[in-house]
Structures are given as structure tokens and as C-alpha cells.
N, C-alpha and C positions, 0 to 999 in steps of 0.2 A: 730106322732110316732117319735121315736127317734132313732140317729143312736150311738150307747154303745160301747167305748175301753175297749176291757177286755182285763188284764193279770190271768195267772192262769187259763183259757180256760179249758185247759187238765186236770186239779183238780178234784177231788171231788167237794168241793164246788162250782168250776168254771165252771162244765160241767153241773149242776145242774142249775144257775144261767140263763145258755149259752141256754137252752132247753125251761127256764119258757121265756126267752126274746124275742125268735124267736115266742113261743106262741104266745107272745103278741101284734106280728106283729111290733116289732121292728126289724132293723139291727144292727150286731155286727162285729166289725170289732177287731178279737183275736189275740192275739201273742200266736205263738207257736215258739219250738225248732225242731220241727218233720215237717212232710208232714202230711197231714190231709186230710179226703174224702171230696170232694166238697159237700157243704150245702147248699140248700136257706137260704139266707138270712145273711149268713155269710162269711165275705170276712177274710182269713187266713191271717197274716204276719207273715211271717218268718221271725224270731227274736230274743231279751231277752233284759234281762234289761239293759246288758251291753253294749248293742250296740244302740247308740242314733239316727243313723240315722233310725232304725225298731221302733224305739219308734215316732219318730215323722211321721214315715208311718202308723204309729198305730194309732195315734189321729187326722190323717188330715183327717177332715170334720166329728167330731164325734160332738155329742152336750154334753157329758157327758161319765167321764172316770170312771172306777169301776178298784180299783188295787188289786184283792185277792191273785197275787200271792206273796209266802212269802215262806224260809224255815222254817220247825219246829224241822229238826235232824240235826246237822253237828258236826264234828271231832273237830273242834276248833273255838276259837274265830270271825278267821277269816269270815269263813262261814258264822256264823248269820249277820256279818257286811255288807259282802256283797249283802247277798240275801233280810235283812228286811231292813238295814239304807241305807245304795247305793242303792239300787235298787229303795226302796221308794224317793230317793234322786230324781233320773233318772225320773222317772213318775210325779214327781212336775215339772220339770222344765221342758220340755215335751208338760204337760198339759199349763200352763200358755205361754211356746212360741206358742201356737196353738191359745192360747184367748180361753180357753175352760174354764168355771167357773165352772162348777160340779165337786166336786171330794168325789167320793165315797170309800175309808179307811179300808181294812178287819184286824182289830188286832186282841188281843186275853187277856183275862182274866188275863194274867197272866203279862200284861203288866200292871196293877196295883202295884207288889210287883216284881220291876224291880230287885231289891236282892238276890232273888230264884234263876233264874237260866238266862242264859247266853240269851236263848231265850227271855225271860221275860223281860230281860237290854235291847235288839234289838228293839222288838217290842214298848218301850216305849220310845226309840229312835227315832224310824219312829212316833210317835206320837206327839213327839216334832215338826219335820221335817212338818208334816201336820198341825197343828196347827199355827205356825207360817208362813205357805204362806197366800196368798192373796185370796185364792184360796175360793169359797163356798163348805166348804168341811161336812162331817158327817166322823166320824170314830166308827167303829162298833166292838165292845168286843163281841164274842162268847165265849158261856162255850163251855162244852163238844161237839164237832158237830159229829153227828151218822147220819146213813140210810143206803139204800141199794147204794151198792155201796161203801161205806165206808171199809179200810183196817186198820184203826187204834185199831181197838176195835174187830178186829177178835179173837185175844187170849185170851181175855175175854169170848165170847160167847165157844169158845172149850173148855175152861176149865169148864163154867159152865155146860155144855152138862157130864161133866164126873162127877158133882158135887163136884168141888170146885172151891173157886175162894181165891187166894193169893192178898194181898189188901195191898194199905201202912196205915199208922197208919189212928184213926181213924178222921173223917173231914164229912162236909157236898159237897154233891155234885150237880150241878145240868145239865143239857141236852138241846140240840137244836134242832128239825131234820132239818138237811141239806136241804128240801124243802121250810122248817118256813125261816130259813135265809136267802135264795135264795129271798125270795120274798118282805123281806124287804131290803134287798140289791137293789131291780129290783123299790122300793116303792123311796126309797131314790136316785136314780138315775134321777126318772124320774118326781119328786116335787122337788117345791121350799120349801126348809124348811131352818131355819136358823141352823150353825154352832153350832155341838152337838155332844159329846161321848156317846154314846149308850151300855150299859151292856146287856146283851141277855142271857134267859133261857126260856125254858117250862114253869115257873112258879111251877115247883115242886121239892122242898126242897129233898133230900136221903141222909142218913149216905152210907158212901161206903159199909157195910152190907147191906141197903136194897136194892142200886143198884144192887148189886150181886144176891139177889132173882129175882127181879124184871126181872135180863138178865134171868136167869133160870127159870123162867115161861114162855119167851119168845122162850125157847130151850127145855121146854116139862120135865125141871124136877121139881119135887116139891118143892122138897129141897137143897139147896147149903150149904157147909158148908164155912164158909169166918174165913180166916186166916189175922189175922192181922199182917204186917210185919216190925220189925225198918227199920227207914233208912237203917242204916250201912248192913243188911240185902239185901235190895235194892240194894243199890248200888253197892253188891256184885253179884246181879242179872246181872244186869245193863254189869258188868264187862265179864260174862259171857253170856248174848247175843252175846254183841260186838263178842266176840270168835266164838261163834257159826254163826252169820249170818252181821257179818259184818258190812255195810254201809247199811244192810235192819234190823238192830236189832231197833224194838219197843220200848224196855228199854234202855234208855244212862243212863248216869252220869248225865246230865243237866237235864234230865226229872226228874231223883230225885229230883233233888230242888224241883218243882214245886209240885208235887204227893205229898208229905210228907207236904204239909200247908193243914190247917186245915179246908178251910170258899173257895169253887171254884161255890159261885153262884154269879148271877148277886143283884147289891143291887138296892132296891126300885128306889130313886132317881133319877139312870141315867138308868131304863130300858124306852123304845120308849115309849111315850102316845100310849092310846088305838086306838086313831084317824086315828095313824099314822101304826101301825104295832100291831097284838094279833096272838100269836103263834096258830096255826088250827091243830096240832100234839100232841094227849097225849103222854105221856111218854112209857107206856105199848103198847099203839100200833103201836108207832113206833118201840118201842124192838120187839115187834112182829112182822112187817114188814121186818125189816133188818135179823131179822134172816130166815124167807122164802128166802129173797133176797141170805143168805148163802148156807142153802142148796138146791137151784136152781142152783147155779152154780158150785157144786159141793166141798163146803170153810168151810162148818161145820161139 
């Protein structure tokens, strides 16, 4: 067994990750910013990226480090630099003062068309930043990531529960569950596999139209009516979350970039061989899943 550095512990993705590991009788030794309840099998550091001495208490005596944590929203430039390129910076240099060779890389889709939006430049930043260490590393592109548990795609399912769903233009999309990646993440940690970018989806192709059904059969309604919206539209959205809900609005300005490209699936090519990772999550039952997960805790 092996003993796993996680950042992004507290995540979604990371708590998901943190749960299949301990399954599997490994140890994980987390950085968090909070106090956290004592766990078998996991030893807490209190910490973050910006403080190197909790990083190198993070990685002493790990065999392999998994970095998911990353921001996806922030106010300004600054933000994405510090949370995806520094931060990512911090966990290279980290890992290799430890002599740890694993390094396992959570990016994101959108670090292909670094142009789009400010996130998108960040995260293909820290790509760089991994790629050229020394390190045996894997870096991992998820599409869309869902499940229970999941707070990004809540507005989605409330709308479709009312039947409609407000869409940006139209585009192919494709899905993860949070479980499928967890496990390939938890695959790639714990093999020796050579130095490789990973694109990740379900395997199932959606126009932002059928995703919209697709939520709303998950949500018990028949039919959705899906509204397609310009950018400029958008990012008039965008302007009014911010207003409404602040530093928790869903819609930015930078997520416009990204929303409004047309092609957010993984391509042939760089998805995992079969050998290595096959996603165990249909599309519809995972939409169906995460939505029971909402109205259980009282969120749809």
C-alpha cells in the first residue's frame, strides 16, 4: 500500500478521492486550511500552498503526491495565478525536495484553449510548470465533473425541475462522475505508468440541448425547454450574479469565456487506454444519482 499527499482534501473531487484511498487501504496524509474530525488512516496537516514548510510536512514519507487542489472562480488575475501556477509551483518543488517521483496533476479541459478565459491561461500554466519537472508525473483533463455532492451544477438541476434550462450558445458537451475520476486519479497514483496528459469524459457526446433533457429526466420532468443564450447575454448574467451572490456567484465573466466554445469533450487520442482507466458511470445514472443526492439534503 501506499502512503498519498493530497491537496484539495476538502473538495469535491478531493473528498471523493480521499474516501476511495482510505478504501483501498492506503494512507493519506491531507492538507487542509480548517481542523478536520480524526480519521483512520488519515493524518491532517494544517496548511496551503503557500506556506512551504505545511507542504513539505505534507509530503514527508509519502510515496506519491496527487495535487487537486486548484481555484476555478476568482475576482482577478491574480487569484488564478496564485491558486493554479504558485500553488502548482509550491507542490513541484515540494515533491522533488522529498525525492518523491509520483506526481499525479488534476487540470482541466479548458487548459487546452488557454485564450478563453483567465482560468484556462492558469491551468495551462501549471501544465507547463509539470511537464517540465523531473518529476514522473500524469496530468489529468476532466470535462464537466458532477455527482453527489457536487455544488457546481446545482442551478442547472433547479432550473430543470421548473423546466427550463438557459444555455450559452450551442457546443458539444461531455461529463465525468466525480467517482470515474477519483479512481483514475487513485490508478495513476498508485502505477508506474510513463509521463502523459490525459483528456477524460463518460464517453458520451451532448449538444447543451440534450444535456438539459437529460438533467430533467434526472429531476422527474419530461420536458425542458432550453434557451440558447449570446455571450453578451451571458456575461450580462455573469454581471448580475456577481451582484447578487458575490464571491459564491456560479456565473463570472471568465466562465463566459470558457461556456461559450463550442467542442468541451475529451478527444480520442489523449483519453486513458482501456487498460489503464474505463469510466463505470453512465451519464443518466449518474444524473440520476446526484439529483436524489439533491433532494436528500434538502438542495433541489
Amino acid at each position: 500500500m501506499t502512503t498519498l499527499a493530497l491537496t484539495g482534501a476538502t473538495g469535491f473531487v478531493g473528498q471523493t478521492l480521499l474516501d476511495q484511498a482510505i478504501a483501498a487501504g492506503h494512507q493519506v496524509r491531507a492538507l487542509t486550511r480548517r481542523p478536520q474530525p480524526d480519521r483512520d488512516g488519515v493524518t491532517w496537516i494544517d496548511g496551503a500552498l503557500d506556506r512551504p514548510d505545511s507542504l513539505a510536512a505534507l509530503v514527508d514519507g509519502a510515496g506519491a503526491v496527487v495535487h487537486v487542489a486548484g481555484v476555478v472562480s476568482a475576482p482577478t488575475r491574480a487569484g488564478f495565478v496564485a491558486g493554479n501556477i504558485d500553488g502548482t509551483r509550491a507542490m513541484l518543488a515540494a515533491t522533488e525536495r522529498a525525492g518523491i517521483r509520483r506526481f499525479v496533476h488534476v487540470s482541466s479541459l479548458s487548459a487546452r484553449e488557454p485564450a478563453l478565459s483567465l482560468y484556462g491561461w492558469s491551468k495551462a500554466e501549471a501544465e507547463a510548470l509539470v511537464t517540465a519537472s523531473p518529476l514522473a508525473w500524469s496530468i489529468v483533463r476532466p470535462s464537466g465533473v458532477y455527482g453527489p455532492g457536487d455544488m457546481e451544477m446545482r442551478d442547472l438541476f433547479r432550473a430543470a425541475r421548473l423546466g427550463i434550462a438557459l444555455l450559452p450558445p450551442p457546443g458539444k458537451v461531455a461529463l465525468v462522475a466525480v467517482a470515474d475520476l477519483a479512481q483514475l486519479l487513485l490508478t495513476l497514483a498508485t502505477r508506474e505508468v510513463p509521463p502523459a496528459i490525459y483528456e477524460v469524459d463518460d464517453g458520451r457526446t451532448l449538444t447543451h440541448a440534450a444535456l438539459a433533457q437529460a438533467i430533467g429526466r434526472a429531476v422527474g420532468r419530461r420536458r425542458v425547454r432550453a434557451l440558447h443564450l449570446p455571450a453578451a447575454v451571458l456575461r450580462l448574467g455573469a454581471r448580475l450574479d456577481r451582484a447578487l451572490r458575490g464571491d459564491g456567484a456560479k456565473l463570472t465573466a471568465d466562465r463566459v469565456g470558457y461556456l461559450v466554445h463550442d467542442d468541451w469533450t475529451a478527444r480520442a487520442p489523449l483519453r486513458p487506454p482501456a487498460d489503464l482507466w474505463t469510466p463505470a458511470t453512465a451519464t443518466d445514472d449518474g444524473l440520476a444519482a446526484t439529483a436524489r443526492w439533491y433532494r436528500a439534503n434538502g438542495l433541489l
